[in-house]
VOBA-1610 file (N, C-alpha, C; in pm, whole numbers, padded with zeros to 5 digits, always signed):
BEGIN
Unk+00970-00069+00177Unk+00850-00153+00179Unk+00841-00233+00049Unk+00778-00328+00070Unk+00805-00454-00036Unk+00674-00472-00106Unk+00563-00454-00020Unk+00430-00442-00069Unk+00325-00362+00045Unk+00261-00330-00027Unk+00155-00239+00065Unk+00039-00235+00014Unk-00068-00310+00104Unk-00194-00298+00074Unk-00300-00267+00157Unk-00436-00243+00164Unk-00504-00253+00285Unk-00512-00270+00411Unk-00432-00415+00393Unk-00489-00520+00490Unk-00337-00610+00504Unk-00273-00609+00407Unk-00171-00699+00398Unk+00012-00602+00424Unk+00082-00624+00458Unk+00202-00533+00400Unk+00309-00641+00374Unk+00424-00569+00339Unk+00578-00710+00344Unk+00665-00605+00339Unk+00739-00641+00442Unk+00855-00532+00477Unk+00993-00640+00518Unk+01117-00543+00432Unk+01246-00659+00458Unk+01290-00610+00625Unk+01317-00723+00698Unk+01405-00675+00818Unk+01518-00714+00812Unk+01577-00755+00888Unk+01727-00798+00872Unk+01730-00956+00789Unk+01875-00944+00799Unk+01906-01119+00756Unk+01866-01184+00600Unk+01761-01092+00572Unk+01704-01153+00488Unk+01595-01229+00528Unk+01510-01152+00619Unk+01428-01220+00674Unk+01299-01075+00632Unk+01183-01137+00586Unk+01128-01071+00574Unk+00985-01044+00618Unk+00878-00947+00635Unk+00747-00987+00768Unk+00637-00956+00711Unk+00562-01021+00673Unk+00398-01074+00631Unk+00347-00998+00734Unk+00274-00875+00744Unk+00203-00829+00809Unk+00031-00761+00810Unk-00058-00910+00845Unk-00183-00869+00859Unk-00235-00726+00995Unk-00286-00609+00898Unk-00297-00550+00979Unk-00453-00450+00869Unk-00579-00514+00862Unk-00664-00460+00787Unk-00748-00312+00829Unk-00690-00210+00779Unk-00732-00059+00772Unk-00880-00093+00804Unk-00879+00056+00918Unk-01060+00114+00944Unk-01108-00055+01007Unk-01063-00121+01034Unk-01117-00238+01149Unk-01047-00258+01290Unk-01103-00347+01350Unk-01057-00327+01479Unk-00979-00520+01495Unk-01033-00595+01405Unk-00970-00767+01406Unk-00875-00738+01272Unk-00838-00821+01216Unk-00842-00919+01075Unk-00918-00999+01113Unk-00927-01019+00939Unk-01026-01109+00890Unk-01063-01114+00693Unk-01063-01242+00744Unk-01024-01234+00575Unk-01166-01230+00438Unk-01186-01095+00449Unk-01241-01072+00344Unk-01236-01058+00190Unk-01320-01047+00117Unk-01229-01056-00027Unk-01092-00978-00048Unk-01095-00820+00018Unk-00985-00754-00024Unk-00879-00786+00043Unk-00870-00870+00152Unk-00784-00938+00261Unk-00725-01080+00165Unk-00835-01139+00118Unk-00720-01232+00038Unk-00687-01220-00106Unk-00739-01106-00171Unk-00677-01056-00253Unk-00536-00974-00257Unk-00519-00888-00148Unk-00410-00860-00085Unk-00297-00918-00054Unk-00332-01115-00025Unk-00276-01186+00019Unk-00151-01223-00119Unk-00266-01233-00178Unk-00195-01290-00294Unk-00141-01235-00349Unk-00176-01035-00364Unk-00061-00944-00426Unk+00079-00965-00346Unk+00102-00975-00201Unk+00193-00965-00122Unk+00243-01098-00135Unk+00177-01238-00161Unk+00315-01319-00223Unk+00377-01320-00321Unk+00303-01247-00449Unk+00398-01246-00570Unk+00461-01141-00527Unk+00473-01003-00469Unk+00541-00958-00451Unk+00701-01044-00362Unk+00641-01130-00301Unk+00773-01189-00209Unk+00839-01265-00301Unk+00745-01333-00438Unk+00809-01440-00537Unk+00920-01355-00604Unk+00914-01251-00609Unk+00936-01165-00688Unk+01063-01083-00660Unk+01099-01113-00465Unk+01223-01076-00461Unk+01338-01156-00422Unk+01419-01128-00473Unk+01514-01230-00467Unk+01657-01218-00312Unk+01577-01076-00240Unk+01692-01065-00164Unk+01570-01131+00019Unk+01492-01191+00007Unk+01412-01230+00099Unk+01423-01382+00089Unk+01521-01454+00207Unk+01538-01560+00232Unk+01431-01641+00291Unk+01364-01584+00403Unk+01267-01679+00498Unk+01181-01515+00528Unk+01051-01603+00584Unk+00915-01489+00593Unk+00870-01518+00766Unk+00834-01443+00798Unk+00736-01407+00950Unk+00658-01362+00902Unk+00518-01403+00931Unk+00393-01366+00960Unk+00333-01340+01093Unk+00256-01221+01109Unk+00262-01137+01171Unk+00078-01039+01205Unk+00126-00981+01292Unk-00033-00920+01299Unk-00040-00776+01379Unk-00057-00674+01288Unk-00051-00514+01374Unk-00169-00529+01451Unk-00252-00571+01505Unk-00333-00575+01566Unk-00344-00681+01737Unk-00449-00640+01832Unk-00457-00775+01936Unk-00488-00897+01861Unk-00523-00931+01815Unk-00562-01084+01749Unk-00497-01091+01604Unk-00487-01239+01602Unk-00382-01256+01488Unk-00487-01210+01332Unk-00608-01316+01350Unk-00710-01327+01230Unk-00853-01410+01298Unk-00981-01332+01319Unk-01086-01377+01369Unk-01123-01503+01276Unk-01089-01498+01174Unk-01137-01585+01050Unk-01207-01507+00918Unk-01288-01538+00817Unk-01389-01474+00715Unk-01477-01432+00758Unk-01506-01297+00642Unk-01638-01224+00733Unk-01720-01247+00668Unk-01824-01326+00773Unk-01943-01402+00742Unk-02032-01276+00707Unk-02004-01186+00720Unk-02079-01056+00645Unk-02152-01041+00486Unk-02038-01088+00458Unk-02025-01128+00288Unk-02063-01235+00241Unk-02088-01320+00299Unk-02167-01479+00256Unk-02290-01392+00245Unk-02383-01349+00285Unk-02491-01346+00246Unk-02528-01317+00130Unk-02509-01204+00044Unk-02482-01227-00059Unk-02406-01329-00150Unk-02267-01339-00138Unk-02196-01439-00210Unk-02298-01542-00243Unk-02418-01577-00138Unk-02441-01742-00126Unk-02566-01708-00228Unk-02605-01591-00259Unk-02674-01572-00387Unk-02651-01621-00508Unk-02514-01617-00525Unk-02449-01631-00665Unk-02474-01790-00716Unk-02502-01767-00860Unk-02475-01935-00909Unk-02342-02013-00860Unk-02435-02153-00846Unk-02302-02241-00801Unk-02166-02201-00857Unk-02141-02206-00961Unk-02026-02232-01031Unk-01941-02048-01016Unk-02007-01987-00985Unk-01952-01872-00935Unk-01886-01880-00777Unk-01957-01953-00698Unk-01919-01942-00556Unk-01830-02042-00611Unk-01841-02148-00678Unk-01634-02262-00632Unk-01567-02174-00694Unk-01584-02114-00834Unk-01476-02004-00876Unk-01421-01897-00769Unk-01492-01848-00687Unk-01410-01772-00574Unk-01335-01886-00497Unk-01393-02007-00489Unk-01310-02093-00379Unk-01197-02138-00434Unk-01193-02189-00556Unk-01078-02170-00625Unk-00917-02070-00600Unk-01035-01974-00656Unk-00942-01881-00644Unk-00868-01847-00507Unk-00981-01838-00421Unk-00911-01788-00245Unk-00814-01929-00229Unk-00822-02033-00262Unk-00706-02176-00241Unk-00582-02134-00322Unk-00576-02108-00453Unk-00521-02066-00515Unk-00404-01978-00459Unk-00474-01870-00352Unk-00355-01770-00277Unk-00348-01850-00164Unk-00367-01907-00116Unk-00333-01987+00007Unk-00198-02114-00020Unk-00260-02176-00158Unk-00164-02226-00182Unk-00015-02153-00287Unk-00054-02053-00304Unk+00104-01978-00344Unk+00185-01961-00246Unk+00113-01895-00122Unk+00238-01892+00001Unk+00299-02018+00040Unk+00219-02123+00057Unk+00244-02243+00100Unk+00340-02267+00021Unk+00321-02268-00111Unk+00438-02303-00207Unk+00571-02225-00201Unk+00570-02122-00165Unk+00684-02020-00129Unk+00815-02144-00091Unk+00935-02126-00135Unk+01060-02213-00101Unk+01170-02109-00026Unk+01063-02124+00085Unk+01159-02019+00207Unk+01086-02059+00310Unk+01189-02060+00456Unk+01085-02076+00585Unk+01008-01963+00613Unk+00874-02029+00638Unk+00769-01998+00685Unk+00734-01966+00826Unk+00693-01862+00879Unk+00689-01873+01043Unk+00539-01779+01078Unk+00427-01822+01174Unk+00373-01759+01176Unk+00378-01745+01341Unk+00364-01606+01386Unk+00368-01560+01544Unk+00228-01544+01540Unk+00164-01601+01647Unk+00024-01626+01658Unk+00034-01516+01780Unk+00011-01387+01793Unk-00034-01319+01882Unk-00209-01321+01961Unk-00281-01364+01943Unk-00385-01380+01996Unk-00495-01462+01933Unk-00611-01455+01906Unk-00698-01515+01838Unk-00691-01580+01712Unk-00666-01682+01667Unk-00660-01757+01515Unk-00756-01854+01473Unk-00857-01788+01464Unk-00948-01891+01418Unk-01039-01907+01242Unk-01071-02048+01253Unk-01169-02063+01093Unk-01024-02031+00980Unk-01080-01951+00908Unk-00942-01864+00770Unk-00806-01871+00886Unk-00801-01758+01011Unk-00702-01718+01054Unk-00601-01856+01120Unk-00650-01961+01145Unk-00567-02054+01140Unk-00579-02112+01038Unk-00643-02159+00976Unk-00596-02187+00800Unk-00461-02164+00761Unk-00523-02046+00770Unk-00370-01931+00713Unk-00206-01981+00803Unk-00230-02008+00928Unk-00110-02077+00968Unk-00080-02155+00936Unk-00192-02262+00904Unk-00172-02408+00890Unk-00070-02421+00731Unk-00106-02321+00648Unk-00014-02280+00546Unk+00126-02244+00505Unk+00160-02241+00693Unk+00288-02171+00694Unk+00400-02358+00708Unk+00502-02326+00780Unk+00570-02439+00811Unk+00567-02488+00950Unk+00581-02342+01003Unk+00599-02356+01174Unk+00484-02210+01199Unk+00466-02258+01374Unk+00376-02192+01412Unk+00393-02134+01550Unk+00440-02022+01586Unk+00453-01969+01722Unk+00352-01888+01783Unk+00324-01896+01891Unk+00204-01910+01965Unk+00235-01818+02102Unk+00171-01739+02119Unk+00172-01638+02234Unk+00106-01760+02328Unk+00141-01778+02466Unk+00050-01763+02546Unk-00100-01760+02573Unk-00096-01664+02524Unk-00264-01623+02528Unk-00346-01649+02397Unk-00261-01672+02326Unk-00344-01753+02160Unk-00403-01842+02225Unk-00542-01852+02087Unk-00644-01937+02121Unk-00645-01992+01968Unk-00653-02085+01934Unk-00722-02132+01804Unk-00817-02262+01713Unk-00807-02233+01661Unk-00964-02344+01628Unk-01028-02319+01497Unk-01159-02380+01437Unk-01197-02401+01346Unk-01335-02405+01371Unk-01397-02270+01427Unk-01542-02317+01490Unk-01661-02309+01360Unk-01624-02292+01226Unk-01710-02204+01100Unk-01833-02353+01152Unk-01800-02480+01184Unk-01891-02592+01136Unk-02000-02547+01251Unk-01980-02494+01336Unk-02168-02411+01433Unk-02231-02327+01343Unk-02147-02251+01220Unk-02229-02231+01121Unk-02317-02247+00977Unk-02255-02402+01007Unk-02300-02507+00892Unk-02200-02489+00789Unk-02050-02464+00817Unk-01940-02392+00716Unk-01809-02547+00756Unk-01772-02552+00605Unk-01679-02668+00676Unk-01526-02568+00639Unk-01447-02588+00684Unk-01300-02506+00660Unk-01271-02479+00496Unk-01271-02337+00482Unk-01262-02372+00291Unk-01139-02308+00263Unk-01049-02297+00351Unk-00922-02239+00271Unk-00836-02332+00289Unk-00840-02460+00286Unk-00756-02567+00304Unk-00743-02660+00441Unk-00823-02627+00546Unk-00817-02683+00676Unk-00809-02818+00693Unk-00941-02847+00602Unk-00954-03007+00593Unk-00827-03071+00541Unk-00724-03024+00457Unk-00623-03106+00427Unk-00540-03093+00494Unk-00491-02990+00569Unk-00387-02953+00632Unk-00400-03006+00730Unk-00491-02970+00800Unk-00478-02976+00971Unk-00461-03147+00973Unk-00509-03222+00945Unk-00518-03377+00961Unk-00329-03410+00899Unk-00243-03370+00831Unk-00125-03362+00777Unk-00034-03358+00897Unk-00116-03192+00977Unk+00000-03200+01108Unk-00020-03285+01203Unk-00168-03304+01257Unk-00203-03363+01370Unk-00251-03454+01359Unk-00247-03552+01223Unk-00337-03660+01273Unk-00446-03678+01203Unk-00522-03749+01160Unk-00668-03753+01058Unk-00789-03788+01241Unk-00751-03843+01339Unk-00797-03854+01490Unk-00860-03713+01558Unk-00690-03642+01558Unk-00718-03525+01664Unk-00820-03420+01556Unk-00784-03442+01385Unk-00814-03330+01330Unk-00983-03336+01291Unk-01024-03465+01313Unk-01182-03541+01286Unk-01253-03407+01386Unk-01200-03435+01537Unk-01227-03405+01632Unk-01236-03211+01639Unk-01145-03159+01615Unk-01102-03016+01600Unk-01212-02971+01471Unk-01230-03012+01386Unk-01309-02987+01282Unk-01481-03011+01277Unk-01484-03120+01370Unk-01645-03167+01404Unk-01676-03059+01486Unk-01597-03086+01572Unk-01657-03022+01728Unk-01661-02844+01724Unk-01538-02800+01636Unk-01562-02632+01628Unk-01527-02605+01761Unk-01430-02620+01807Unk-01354-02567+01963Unk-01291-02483+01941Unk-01311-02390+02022Unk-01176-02313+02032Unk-01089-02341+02139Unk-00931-02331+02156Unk-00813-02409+02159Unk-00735-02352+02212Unk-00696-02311+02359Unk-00548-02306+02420Unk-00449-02284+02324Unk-00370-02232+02375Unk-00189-02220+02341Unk-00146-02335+02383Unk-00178-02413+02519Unk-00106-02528+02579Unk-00166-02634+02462Unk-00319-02663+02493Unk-00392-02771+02402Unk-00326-02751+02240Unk-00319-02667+02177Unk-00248-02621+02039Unk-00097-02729+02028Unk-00016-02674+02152Unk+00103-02748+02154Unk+00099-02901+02186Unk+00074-02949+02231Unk+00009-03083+02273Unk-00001-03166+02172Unk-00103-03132+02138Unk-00169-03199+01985Unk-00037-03204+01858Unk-00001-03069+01845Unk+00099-02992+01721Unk+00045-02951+01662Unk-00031-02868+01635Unk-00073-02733+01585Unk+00004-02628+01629Unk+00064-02615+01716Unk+00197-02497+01778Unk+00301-02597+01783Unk+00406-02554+01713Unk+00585-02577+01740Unk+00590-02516+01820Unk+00556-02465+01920Unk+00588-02313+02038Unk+00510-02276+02080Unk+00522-02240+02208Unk+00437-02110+02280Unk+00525-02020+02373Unk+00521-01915+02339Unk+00613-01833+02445Unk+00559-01724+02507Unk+00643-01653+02579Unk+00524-01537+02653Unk+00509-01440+02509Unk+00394-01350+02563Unk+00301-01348+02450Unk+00417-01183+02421Unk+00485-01131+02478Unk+00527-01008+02431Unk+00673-01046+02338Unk+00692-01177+02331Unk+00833-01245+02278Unk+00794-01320+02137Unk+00658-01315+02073Unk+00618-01424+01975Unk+00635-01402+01911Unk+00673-01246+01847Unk+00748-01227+01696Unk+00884-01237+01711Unk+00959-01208+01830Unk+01084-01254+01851Unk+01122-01419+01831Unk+01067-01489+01884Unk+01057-01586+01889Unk+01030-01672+01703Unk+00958-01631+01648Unk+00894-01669+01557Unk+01038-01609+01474Unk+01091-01520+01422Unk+01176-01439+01399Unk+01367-01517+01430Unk+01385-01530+01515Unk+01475-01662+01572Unk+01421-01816+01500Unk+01310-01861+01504Unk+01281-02025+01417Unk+01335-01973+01302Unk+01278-01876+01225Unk+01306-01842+01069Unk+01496-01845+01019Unk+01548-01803+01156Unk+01689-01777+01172Unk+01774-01909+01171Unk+01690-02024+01242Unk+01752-02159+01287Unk+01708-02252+01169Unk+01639-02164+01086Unk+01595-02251+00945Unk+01695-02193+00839Unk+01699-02065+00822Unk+01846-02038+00717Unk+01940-02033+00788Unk+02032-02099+00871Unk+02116-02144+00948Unk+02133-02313+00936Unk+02006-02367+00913Unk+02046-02515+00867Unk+02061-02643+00967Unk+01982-02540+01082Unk+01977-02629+01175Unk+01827-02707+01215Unk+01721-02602+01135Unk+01611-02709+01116Unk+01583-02717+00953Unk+01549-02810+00925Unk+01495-02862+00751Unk+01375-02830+00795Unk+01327-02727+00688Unk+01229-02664+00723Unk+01138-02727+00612Unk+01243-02767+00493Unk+01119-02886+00387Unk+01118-03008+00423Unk+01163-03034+00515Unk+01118-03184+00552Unk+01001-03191+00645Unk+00981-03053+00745Unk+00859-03014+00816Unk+00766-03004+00728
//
């Protein structure tokens, strides 16, 4: 084991391929709470850190990939002086953008639900594989919340500043088919094949048959 935390793990599998696995203790979703993206960020320096891990899968021990942030914790948080709440936002971008920065392919297997943070968090990756039965979206704005782990920049990057106006106003949640369509999914496959699947892209990227930095 490569790292082990709560909520987060990183374990080498073959190839040199190694697996980002959200799977947060004593809950029944993920979801990214403080110790969830604190976790996050122990488990990429741990990945910076090894040198025998070529390309990453992201992953989820659970039915759903990541519900999103637990709005549990805003209530308080939203106590705090201004300049305390951007210092956490800071900081939570901060680990979002270390993985992103990672110079290895990226793959995330979307097993079920990805929404608000939990697609964020894909949108971070390079490529994105998609069960079937994945759903995803950005619904935080029904709670007067605009995307704060990077959505607003990303999502308009893959799909468009059009489709992403739209996905971000409206707070939909989103098909596996509609996902692919747009491009928010490179993939959808049956839903018992998506870490396989996701696991194989990572393979066709250190193989050199997709440029995974030009994606």
């Amino acid at each position: 084991m490569i790292y082990q935390g709560n909520a987060v793990s990183v374990q080498l599998l073959d190839d040199g391929i190694a697996e980002l696995k959200f799977d947060l203790q004593g809950e029944s979703v993920n979801k990214f709470n403080k110790e969830t993206v604190e976790d996050l960020g122990k488990a990429v320096d741990a990945i910076k850190g090894n040198s025998d891990i070529k390309g990453l899968v992201v992953t989820s021990g659970k039915s759903v990939f990541i519900v999103g942030a637990d709005i549990t914790e805003f209530t308080d948080m939203f106590k705090l002086p201004e300049d305390e709440i951007a210092g956490w936002c800071l900081k939570s971008n901060q680990v979002f953008n270390a993985f992103e920065d990672l110079d290895i392919p990226k793959v995330v297997a979307v097993n079920g639900i990805a929404l608000g943070g939990g697609l964020e968090m894909c949108l971070a990756a390079d490529f994105r594989v998609l069960s079937e039965k994945a759903q995803v979206g950005l619904p935080e704005v029904k709670l007067g919340l605009f995307p704060g782990f990077g959505g607003t920049v990303r999502l308009p990057r893959v799909i468009g500043v059009d489709n992403a106006v739209e996905w971000i106003a409206a707070g939909g949640q989103h098909k596996a088919d509609k996902a692919l369509k747009v491009g928010v999914a490179d993939a959808v496959v049956a839903h018992d094949k998506v870490n396989d699947a996701a696991i194989d892209l990572v393979k066709q990227c250190l193989a050199g048959k997709i440029d995974f930095r030009a994606k």
